[in-house]
C-alpha positions in Angstrom: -8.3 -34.1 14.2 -11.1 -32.2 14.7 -11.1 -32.7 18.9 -7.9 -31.7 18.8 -8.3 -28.5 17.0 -11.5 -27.6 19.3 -8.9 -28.5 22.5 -6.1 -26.0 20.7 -8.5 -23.2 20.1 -10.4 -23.5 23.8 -6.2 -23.3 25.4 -5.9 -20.0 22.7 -9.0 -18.6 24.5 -8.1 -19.6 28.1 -4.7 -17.7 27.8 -6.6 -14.5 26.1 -9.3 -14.5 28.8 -6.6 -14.7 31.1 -4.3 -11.9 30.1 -7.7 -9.8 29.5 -7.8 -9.8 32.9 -4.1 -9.5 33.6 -4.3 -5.9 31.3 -7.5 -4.5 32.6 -6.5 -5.4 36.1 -3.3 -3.7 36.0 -5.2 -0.5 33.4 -6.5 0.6 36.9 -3.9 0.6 39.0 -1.7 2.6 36.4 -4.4 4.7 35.4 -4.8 5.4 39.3 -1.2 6.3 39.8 -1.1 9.1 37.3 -3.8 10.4 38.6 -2.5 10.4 42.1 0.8 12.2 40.4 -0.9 14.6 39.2 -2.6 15.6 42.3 0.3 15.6 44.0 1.8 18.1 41.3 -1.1 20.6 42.5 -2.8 20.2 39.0 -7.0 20.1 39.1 -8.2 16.8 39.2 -10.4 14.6 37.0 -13.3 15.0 39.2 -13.3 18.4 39.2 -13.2 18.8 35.3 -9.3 19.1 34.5 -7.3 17.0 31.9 -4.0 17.3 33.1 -4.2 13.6 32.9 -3.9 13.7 29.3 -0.3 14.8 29.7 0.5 11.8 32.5 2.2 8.9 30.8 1.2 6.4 33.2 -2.1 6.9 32.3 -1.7 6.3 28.9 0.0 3.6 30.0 -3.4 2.5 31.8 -5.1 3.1 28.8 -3.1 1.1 26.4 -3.2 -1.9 28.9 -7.1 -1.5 29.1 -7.2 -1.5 25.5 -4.9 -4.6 25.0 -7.2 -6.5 27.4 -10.1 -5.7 25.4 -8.7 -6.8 22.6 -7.8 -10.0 24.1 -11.3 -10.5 25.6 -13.0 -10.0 22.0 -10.2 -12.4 20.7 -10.7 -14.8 23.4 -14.6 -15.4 22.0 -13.3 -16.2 18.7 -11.6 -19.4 20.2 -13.1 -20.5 23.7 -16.9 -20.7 24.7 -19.1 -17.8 26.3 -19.3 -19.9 29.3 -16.1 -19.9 29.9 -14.8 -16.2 28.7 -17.3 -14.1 30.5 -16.8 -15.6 34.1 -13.2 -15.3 33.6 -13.5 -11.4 33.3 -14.2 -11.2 37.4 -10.1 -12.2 37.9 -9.8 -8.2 36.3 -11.2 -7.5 39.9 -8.8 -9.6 41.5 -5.9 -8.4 39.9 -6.6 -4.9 40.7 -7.2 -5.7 44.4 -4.1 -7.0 45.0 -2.2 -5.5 43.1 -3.8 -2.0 44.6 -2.4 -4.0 48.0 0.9 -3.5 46.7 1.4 -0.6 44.4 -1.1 1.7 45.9 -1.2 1.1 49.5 -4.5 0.0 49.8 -5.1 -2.8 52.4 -6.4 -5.9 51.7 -8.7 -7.4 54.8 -9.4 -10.8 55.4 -12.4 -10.6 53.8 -10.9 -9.0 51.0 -7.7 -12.4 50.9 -10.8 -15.0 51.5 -12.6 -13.2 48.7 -10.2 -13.2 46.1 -8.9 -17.3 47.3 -12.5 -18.0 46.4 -12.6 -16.6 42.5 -9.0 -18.3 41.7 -10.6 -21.7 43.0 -14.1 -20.6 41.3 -11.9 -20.0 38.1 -10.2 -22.9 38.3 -13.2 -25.5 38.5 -14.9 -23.1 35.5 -12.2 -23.8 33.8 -11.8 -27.6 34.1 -15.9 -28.6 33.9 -16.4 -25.6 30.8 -17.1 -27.0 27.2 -14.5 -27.7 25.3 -15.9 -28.0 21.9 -18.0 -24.9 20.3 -20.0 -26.0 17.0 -20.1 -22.4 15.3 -17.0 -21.6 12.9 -18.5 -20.0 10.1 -20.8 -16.9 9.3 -23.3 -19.0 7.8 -23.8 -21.3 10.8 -23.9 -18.2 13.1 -26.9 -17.2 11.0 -28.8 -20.5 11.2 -27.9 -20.2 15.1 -29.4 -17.1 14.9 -32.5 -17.2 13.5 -33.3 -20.3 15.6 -37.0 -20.2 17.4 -35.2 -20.3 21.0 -33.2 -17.2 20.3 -35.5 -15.1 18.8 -37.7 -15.5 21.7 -35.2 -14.9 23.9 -34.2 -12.1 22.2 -37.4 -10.4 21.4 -38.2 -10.8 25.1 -34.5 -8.7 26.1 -35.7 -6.1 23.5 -38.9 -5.4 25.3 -37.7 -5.5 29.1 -35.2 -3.5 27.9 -37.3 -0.8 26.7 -39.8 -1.2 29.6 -37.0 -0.5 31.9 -35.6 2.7 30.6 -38.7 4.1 28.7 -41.2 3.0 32.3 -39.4 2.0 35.1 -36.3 4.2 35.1 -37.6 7.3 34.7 -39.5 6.4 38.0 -37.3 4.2 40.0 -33.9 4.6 38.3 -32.5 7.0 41.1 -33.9 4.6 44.0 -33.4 1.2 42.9 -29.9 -0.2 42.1 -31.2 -3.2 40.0 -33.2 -1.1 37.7 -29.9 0.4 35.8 -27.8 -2.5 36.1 -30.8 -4.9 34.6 -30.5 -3.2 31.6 -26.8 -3.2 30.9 -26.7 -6.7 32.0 -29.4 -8.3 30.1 -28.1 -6.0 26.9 -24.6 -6.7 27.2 -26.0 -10.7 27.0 -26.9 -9.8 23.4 -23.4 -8.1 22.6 -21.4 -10.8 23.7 -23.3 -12.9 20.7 -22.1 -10.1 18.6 -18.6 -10.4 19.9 -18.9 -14.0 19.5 -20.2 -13.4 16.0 -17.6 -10.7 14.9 -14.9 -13.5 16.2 -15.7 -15.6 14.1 -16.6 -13.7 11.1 -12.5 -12.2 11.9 -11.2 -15.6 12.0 -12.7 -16.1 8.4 -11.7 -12.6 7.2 -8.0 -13.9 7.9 -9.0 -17.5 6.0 -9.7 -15.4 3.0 -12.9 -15.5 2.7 -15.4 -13.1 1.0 -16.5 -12.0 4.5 -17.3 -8.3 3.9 -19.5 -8.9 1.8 -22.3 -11.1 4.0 -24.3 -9.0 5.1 -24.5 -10.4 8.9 -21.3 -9.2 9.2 -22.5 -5.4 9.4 -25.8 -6.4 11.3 -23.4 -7.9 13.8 -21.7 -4.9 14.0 -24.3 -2.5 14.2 -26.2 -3.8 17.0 -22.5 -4.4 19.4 -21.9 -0.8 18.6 -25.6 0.0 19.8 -25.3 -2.4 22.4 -22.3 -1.4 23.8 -23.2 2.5 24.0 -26.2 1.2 25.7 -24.1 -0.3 28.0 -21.8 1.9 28.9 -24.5 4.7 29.4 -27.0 2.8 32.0 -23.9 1.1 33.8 -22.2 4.7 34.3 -25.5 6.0 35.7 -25.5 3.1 38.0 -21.9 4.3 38.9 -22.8 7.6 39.6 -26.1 7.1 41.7 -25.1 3.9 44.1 -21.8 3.1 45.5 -19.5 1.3 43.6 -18.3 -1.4 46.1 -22.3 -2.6 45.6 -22.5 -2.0 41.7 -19.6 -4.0 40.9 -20.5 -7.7 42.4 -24.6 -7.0 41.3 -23.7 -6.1 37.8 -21.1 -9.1 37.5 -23.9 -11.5 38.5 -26.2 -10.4 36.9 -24.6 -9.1 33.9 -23.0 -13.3 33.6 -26.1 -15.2 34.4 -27.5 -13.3 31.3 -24.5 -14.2 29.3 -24.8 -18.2 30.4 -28.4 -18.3 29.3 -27.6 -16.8 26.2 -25.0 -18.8 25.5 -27.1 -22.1 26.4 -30.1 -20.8 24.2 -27.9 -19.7 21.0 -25.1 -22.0 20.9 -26.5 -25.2 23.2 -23.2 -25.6 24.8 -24.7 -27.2 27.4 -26.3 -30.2 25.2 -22.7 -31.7 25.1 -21.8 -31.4 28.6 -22.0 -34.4 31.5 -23.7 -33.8 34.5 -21.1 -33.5 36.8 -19.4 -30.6 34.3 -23.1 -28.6 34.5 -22.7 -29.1 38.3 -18.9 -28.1 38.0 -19.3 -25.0 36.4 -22.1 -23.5 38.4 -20.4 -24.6 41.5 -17.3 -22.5 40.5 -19.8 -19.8 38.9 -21.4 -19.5 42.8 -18.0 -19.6 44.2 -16.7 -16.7 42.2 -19.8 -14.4 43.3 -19.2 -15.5 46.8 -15.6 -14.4 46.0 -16.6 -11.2 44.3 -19.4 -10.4 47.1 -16.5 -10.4 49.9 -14.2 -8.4 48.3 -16.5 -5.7 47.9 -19.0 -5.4 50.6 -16.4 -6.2 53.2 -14.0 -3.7 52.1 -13.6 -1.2 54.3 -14.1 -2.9 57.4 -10.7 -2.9 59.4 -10.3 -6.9 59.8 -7.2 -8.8 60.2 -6.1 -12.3 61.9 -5.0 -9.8 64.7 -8.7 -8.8 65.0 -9.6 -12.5 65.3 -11.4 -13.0 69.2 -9.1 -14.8 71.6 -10.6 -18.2 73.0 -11.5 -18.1 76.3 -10.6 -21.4 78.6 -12.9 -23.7 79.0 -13.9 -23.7 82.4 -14.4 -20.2 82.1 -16.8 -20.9 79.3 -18.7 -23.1 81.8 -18.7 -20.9 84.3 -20.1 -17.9 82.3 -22.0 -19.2 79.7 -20.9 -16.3 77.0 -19.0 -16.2 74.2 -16.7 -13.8 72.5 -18.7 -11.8 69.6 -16.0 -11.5 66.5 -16.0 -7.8 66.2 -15.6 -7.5 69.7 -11.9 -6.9 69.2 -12.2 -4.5 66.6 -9.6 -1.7 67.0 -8.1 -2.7 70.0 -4.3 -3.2 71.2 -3.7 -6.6 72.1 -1.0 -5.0 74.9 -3.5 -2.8 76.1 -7.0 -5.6 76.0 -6.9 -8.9 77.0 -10.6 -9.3 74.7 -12.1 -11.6 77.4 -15.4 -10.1 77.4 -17.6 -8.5 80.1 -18.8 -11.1 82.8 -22.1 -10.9 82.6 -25.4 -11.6 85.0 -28.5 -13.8 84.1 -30.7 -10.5 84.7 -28.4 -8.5 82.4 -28.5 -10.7 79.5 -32.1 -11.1 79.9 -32.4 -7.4 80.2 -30.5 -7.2 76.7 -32.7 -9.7 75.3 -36.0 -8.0 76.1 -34.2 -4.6 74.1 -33.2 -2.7 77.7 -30.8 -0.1 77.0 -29.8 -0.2 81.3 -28.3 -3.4 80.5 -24.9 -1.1 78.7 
């Protein structure tokens, strides 16, 4: 009975993780649209200080979607593990890209396609080797998880890199260094998660009709998400504003969910009732959702199609030669007007390009 109430509750948490990122996938692309609206009505913009866009409906729109998703991501804890939930919040980034592709004209490269392949077959493997079982369900157990010797340590040792970094090392290297900023929302939002994972459960008994209000880890719990959070959200908008957001996003989503996952392994010892191949399974798809992630970002604004893809030369050509086609050699060229053969090139020339002579071009 009890397996199949753990299988019932980890399907209720798929589904939530998986509209999360359906809403605040689709929160963007509204929110952008009403935006676009309004500069297209002449009215100042956001960036400039205006908030016109309190009177453009599709914004709200975007607003209540982001909200619903984070509503579904805190009930998603409740029900499914850590392990699972938090990867699961990178398919956000994939819904917005394509559906930017579609709604806001925004082209999606071949990078970009590969990329976003990747995370949906990264998801999927997550989501078939992830624990199904979670031992917490009540308020009592969270505390005994809680004040076990591994967490403490770990978290007494977040506490203190924490402060290091924004009382030391940010005031120094903050505007230079990218990882200094995100380190500290990522390594803090590992200890609001267990909050949210706490809160979920303390919810779940609230509805069971238990006397919930009145322990008191319920109000620790949510005193240090609400100071975790605002933490959060401070360092990771400073991180937005400094360094470019294409390089933000994929750092802070690895980092921020390897800090989750050990967490998760330290508080709740998911990992104790997992086989080997499901521990191999779900960092395999874990790496193939960064790889996905890294992709769709860094790659995307460079103009690259199949059409871009080099032609293959013949193969006696290639024997007589001895070159090959570089990839981006046929980068913003007409296939009418460039046959993307290549330059035939001499022995002294490609030395001459070897040894860094510019009378080689």
């Amino acid at each position: 009975m009890s397996q199949t109430r753990g299988r019932y509750d980890f399907c209720i948490g798929l589904v939530l993780a998986m509209s999360s990122s359906i809403f605040i996938g689709g929160s963007f692309i509204l929110k952008k649209k009403g935006l676009l609206r309004l500069a297209r009505k002449g009215s100042m913009r956001a960036g400039q200080g205006g908030h016109a866009y309190l009177k453009e409906w599709l914004w709200w729109a975007g607003l209540l979607s982001m909200g619903a998703g984070e509503v579904a991501n805190f009930a998603a804890y409740a029900f499914a593990p850590a392990t699972l939930v938090t990867p699961l919040g990178a398919l956000s980034v994939l819904v917005s890209a394509i559906l930017s592709s579609f709604f806001l004209n925004e082209k999606l490269n071949l990078h970009g396609k590969i990329g976003c392949l990747l995370s949906i077959l990264g998801s999927t493997v997550m989501v078939i080797h992830a624990p199904q079982e979670e031992e917490v369900e009540t308020l009592n157990e969270m505390s005994h998880k809680l004040g076990d010797p591994g967490f403490v340590v770990f978290a007494t040792l977040v506490v203190i890199v924490s402060l290091i970094l924004i009382f030391v090392v940010g005031p120094r290297h903050g505007q230079t260094n990218i990882l200094v900023y995100i380190t500290i929302c990522s390594v803090i939002g590992a200890l609001s998660v267990s909050c949210v994972k706490g809160l979920g459960i303390a919810i779940k008994e609230l509805f069971a009709g238990k006397p919930v209000l009145q322990h008191p880890l319920s109000w620790s719990l949510l005193v240090s998400l609400i100071v975790c959070v605002s933490t959060q959200i401070n360092y990771l908008n400073r991180a937005l504003d400094i360094f470019n957001t294409s390089i933000v996003t994929p750092i802070y989503y690895v980092i921020f969910t390897t800090s989750v996952l050990t967490c998760s392994a330290i508080l709740f010892k998911e990992w104790q009732h997992m086989a080997a191949d499901d521990i191999i399974g779900t960092f395999s798809g874990f790496l193939t959702i960064i790889v996905g992630i890294f992709l769709l970002h860094a790659f995307k604004d460079v103009n690259f199609t199949l059409a871009n893809l080099p032609l293959s030369l013949r193969k006696d050509d290639r024997a007589a030669n001895g070159t090959l086609l570089s990839t981006y050699d046929c980068f913003n060229h007409d296939e009418e007007s460039s046959t993307c053969v290549g330059e035939i090139q001499s022995p002294e020339s490609l030395s001459a390009r070897r040894n860094g002579s510019l009378s080689a071009f």
